[in-house]
N, C-alpha and C positions, 0 to 999 in steps of 0.2 A: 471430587472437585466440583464445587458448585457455581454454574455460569451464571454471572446475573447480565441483565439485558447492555447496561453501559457497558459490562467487560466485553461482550461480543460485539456492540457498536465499535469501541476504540480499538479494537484487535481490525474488522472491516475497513475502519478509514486507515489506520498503517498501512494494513494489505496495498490500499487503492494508493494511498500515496508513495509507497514503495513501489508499486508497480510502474505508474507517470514515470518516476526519475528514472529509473532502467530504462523504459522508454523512450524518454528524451533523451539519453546522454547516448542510448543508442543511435540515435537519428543523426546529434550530434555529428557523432563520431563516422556516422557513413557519409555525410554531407559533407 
């Protein structure tokens, strides 16, 4: 499997933006 550089950029910003909403709905959710 061959990684080219946009495919690991967009796999990173998922990552980060899936991480935020976890985190915010966790915050949410304790607030």
């Amino acid at each position: 499997m061959k990684w080219s550089r946009r495919n690991i950029w967009t796999v990173i910003l998922l990552s980060c933006l899936v991480f935020w909403a976890i985190l915010l709905t966790g915050l949410n959710a304790v607030a």
